[in-house]
Every structure is written in structure tokens, then in C-alpha cells.
BAGU-316880 format. One line per field, with one value per residue: residue number from 0; x negated, y, z of N, C-alpha, C, O, CB in turn; residue in one letter. Coordinates in nm, 2 decimals. Glycine has a CB too. Layout:
BEGIN
k <- [NUM, ...]
n.x <- [X, ...]
n.y <- [Y, ...]
n.z <- [Z, ...]
ca.x <- [X, ...]
ca.y <- [Y, ...]
ca.z <- [Z, ...]
c.x <- [X, ...]
c.y <- [Y, ...]
c.z <- [Z, ...]
o.x <- [X, ...]
o.y <- [Y, ...]
o.z <- [Z, ...]
cb.x <- [X, ...]
cb.y <- [Y, ...]
cb.z <- [Z, ...]
r <- [A, ...]
END
This chain:
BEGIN
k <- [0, 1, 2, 3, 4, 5, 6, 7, 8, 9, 10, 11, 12, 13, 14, 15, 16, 17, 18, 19, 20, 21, 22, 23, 24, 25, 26, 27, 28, 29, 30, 31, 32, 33, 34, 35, 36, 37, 38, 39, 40, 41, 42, 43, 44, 45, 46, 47, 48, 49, 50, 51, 52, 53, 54, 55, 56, 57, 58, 59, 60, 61, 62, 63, 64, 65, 66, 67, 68, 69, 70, 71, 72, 73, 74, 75, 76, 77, 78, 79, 80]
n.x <- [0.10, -0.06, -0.07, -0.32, -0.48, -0.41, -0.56, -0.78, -0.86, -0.88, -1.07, -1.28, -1.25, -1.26, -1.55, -1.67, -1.60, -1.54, -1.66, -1.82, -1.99, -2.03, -1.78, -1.52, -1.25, -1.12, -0.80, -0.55, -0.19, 0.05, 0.33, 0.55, 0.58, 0.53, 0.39, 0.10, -0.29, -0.56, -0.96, -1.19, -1.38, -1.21, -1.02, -1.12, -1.26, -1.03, -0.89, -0.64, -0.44, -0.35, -0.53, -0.34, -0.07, 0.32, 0.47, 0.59, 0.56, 0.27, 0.23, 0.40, 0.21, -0.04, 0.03, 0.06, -0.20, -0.27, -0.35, -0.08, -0.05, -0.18, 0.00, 0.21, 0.06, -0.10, 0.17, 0.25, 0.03, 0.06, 0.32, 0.26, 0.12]
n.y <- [2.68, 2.75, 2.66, 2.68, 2.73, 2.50, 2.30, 2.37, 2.28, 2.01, 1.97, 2.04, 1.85, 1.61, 1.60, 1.56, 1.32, 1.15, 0.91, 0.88, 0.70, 0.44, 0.36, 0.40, 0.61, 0.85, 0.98, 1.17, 1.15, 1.36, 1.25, 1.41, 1.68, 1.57, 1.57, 1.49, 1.50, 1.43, 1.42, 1.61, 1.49, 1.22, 1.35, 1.44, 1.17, 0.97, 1.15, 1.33, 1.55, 1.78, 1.90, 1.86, 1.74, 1.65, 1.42, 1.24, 1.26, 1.25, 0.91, 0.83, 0.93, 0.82, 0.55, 0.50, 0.50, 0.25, -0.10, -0.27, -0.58, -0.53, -0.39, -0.53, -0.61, -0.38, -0.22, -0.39, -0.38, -0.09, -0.10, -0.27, -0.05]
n.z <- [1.35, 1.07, 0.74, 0.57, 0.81, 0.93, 0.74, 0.83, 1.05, 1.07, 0.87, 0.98, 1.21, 1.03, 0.96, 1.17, 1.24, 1.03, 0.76, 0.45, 0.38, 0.40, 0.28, 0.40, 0.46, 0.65, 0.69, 0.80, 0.92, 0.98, 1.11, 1.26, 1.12, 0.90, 0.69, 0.55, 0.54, 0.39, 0.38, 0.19, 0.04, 0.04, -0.13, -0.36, -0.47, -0.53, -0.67, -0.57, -0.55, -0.38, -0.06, 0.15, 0.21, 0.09, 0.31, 0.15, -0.10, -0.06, -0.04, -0.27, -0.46, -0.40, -0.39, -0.68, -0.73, -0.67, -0.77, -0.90, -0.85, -0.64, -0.43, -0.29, -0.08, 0.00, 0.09, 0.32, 0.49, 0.52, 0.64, 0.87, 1.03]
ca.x <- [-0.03, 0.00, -0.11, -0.42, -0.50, -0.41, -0.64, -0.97, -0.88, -0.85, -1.15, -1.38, -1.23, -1.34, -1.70, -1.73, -1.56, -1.57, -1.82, -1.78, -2.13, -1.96, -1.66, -1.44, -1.21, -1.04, -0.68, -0.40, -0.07, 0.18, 0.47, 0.65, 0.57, 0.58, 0.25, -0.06, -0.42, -0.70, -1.09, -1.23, -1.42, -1.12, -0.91, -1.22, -1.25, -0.90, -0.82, -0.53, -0.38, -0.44, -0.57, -0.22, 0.10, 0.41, 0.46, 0.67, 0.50, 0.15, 0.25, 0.42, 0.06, -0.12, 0.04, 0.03, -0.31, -0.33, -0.27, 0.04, -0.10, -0.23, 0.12, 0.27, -0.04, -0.10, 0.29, 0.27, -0.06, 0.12, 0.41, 0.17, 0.06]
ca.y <- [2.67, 2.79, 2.54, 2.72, 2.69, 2.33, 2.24, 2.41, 2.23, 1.90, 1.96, 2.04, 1.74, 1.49, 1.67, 1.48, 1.18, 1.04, 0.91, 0.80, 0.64, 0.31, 0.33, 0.43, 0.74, 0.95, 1.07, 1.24, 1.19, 1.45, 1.24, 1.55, 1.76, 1.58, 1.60, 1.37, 1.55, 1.39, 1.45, 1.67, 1.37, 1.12, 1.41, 1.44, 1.06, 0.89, 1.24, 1.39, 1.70, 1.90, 1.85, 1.84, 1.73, 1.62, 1.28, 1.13, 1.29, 1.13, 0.80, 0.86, 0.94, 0.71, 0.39, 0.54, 0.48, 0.13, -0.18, -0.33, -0.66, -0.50, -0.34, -0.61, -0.63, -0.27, -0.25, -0.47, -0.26, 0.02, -0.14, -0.32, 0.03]
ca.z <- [1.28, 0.87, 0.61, 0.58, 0.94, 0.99, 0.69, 0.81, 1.18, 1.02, 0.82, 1.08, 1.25, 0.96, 0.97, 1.26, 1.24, 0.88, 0.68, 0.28, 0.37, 0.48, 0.15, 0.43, 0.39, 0.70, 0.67, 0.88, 0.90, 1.10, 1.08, 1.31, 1.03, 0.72, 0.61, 0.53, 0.50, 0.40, 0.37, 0.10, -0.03, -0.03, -0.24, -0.51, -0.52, -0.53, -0.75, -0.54, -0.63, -0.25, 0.11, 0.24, 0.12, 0.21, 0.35, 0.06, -0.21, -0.06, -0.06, -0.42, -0.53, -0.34, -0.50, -0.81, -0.76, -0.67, -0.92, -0.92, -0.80, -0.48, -0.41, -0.16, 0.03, 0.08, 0.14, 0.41, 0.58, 0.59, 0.76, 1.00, 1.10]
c.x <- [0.01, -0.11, -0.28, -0.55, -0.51, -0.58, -0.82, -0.99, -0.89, -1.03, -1.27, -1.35, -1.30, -1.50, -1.73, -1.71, -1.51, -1.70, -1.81, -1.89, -2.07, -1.83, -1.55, -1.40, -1.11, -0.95, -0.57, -0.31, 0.01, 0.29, 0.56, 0.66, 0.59, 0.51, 0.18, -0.17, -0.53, -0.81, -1.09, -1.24, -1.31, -1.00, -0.99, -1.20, -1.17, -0.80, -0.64, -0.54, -0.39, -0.44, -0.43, -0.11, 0.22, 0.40, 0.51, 0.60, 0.37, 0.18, 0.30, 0.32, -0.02, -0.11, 0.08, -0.11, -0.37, -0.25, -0.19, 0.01, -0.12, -0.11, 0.17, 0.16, -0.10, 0.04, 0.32, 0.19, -0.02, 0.26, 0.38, 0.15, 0.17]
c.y <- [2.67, 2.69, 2.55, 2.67, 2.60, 2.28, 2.31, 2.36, 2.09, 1.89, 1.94, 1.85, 1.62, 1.51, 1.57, 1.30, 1.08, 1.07, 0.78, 0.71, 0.46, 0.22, 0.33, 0.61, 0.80, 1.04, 1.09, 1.24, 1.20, 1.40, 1.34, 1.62, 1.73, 1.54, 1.49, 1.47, 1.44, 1.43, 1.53, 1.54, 1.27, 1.18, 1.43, 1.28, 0.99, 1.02, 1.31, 1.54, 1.81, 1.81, 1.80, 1.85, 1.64, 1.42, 1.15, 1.15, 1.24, 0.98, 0.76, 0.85, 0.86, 0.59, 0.42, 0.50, 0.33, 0.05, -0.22, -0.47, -0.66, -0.46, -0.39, -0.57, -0.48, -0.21, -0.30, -0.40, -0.18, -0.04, -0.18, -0.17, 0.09]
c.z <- [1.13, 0.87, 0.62, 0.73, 1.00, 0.89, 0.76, 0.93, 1.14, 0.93, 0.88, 1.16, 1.16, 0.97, 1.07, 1.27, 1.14, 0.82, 0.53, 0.28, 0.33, 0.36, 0.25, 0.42, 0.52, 0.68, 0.77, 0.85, 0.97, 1.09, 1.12, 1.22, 0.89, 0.67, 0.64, 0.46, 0.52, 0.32, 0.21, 0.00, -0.09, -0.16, -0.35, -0.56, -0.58, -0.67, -0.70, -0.54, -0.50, -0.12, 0.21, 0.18, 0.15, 0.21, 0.23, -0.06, -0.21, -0.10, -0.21, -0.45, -0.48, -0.38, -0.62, -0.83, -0.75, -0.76, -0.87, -0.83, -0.67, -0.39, -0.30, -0.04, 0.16, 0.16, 0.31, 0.53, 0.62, 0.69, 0.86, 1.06, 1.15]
o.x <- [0.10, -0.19, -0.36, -0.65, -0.58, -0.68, -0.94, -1.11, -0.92, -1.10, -1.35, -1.43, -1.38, -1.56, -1.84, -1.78, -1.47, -1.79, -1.80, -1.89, -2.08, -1.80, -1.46, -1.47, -1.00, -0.98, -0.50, -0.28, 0.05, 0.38, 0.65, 0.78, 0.62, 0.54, 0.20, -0.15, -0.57, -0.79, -1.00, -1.16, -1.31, -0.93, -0.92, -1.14, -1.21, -0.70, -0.55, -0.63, -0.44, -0.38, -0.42, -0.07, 0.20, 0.34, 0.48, 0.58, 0.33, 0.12, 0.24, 0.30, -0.09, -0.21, 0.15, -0.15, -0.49, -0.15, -0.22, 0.08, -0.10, -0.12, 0.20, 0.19, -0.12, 0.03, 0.40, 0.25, -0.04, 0.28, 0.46, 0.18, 0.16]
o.y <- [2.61, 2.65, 2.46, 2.61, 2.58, 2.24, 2.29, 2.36, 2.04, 1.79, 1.85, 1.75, 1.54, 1.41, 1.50, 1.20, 0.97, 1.15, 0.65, 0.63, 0.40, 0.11, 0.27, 0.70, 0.79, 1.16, 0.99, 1.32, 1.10, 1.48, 1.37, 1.65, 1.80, 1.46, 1.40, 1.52, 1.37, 1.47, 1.51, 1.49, 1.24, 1.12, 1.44, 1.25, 0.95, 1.00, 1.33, 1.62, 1.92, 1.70, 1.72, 1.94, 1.55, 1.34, 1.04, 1.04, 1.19, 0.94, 0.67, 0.73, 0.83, 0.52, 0.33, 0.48, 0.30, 0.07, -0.23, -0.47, -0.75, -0.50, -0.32, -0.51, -0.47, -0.16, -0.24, -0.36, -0.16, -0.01, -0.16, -0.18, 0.19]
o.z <- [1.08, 0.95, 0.66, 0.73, 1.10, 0.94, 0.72, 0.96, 1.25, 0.95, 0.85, 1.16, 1.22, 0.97, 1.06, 1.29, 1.15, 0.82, 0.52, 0.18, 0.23, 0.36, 0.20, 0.40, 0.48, 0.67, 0.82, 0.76, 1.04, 1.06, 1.05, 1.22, 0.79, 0.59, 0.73, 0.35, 0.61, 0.21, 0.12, -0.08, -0.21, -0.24, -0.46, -0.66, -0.69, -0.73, -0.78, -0.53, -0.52, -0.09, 0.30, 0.10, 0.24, 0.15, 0.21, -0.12, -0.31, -0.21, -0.26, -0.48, -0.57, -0.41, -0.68, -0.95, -0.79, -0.81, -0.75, -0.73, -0.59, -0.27, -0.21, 0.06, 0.27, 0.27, 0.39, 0.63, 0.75, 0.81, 0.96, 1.18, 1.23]
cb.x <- [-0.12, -0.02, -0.05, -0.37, -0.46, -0.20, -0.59, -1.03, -0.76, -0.68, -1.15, -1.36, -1.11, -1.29, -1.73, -1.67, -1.48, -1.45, -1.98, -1.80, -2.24, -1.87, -1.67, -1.45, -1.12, -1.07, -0.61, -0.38, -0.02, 0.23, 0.52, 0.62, 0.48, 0.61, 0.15, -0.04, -0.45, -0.71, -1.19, -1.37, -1.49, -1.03, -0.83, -1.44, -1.27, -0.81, -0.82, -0.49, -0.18, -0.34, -0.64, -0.22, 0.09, 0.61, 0.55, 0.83, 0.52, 0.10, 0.32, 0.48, -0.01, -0.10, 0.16, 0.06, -0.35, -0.35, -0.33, 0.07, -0.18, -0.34, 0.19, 0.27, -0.18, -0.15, 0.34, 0.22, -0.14, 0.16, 0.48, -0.01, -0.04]
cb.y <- [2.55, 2.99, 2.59, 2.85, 2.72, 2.19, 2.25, 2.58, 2.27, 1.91, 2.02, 2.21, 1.73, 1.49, 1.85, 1.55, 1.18, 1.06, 0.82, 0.90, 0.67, 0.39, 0.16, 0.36, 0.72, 0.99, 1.02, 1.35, 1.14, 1.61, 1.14, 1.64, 1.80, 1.69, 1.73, 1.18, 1.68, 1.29, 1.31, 1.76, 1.30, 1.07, 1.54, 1.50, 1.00, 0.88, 1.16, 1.34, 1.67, 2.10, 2.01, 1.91, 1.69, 1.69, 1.27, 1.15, 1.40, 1.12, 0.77, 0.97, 1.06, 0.70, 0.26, 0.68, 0.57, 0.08, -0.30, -0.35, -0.68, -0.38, -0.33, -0.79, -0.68, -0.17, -0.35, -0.60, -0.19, 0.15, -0.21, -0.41, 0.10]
cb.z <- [1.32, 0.74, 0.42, 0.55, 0.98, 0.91, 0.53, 0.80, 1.30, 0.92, 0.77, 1.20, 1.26, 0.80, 1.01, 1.39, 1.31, 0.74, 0.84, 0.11, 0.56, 0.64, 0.05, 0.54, 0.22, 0.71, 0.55, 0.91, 0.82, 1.07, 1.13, 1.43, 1.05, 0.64, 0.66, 0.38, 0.59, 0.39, 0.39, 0.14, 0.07, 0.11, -0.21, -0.48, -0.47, -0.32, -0.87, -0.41, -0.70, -0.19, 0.19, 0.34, -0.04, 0.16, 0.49, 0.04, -0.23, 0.08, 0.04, -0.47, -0.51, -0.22, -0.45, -0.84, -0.70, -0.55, -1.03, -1.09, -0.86, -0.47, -0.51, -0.19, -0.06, -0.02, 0.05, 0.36, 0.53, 0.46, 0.75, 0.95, 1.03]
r <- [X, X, X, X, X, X, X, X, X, X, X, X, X, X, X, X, X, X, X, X, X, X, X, X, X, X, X, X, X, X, X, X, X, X, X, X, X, X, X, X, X, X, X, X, X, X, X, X, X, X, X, X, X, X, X, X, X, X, X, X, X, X, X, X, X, X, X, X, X, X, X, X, X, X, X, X, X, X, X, X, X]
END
């Protein structure tokens, strides 16, 4: 499946099963592949740069985006998961 092709199966997928209603945000990540896609919405809000991108370089951008303070805690989240 090309790039193109993953994102518009992934899309439709959130259509159904996320909802910003709530301040929650729906994201994918292919560890086999690398990748983390998430929602239209969560990449306008949070301001990420595209729908899909690689696994290291998300997370790079992702706690760039949170404060410093929060850093352990979310740290920790993601290792819980």
C-alpha cells in the first residue's frame, strides 16, 4: 500500500472512529513500518507538519510540543503503552 493509499484508508477509518468533540485525538502507529498517522484534525491542531511520518521523527515533534514539566509523565505513558 503507497503513502497515498495508506493515508486515505486511515482517514476514512478516523471518520468513523474519532471525535475532537470529547478533546480526544485518534492516532496510528505502524510500528512494522515505521510510521505514525494521525487525524486531519489532530495535525491542524497540535500543528504537525503531515498525516504520516516516520516513527522517530513523530515523537521528535510531538514532545516538542509539550512543556518540559509534563515530559516525565507523558514519558512514562508512552512506556506504559
Amino acid at each position: 500500500m503507497n503513502d497515498l493509499t495508506r493515508i486515505k484508508y486511515f482517514n476514512d477509518i478516523f471518520e468513523i472512529f474519532s471525535s475532537k468533540e470529547d478533546g480526544h485525538f485518534t492516532f496510528w502507529a505502524d510500528y512494522n513500518e515505521g510510521n505514525v498517522y494521525w487525524s486531519h484534525d489532530m495535525m491542524e491542531y497540535y500543528g504537525f507538519p503531515e498525516q504520516l511520518i516516520a516513527e522517530d521523527g513523530a515523537l521528535d515533534f510531538y514532545k516538542s510540543r509539550i512543556h518540559p514539566d509534563d515530559l516525565p509523565a507523558y514519558e512514562q505513558q508512552v512506556d506504559d503503552m
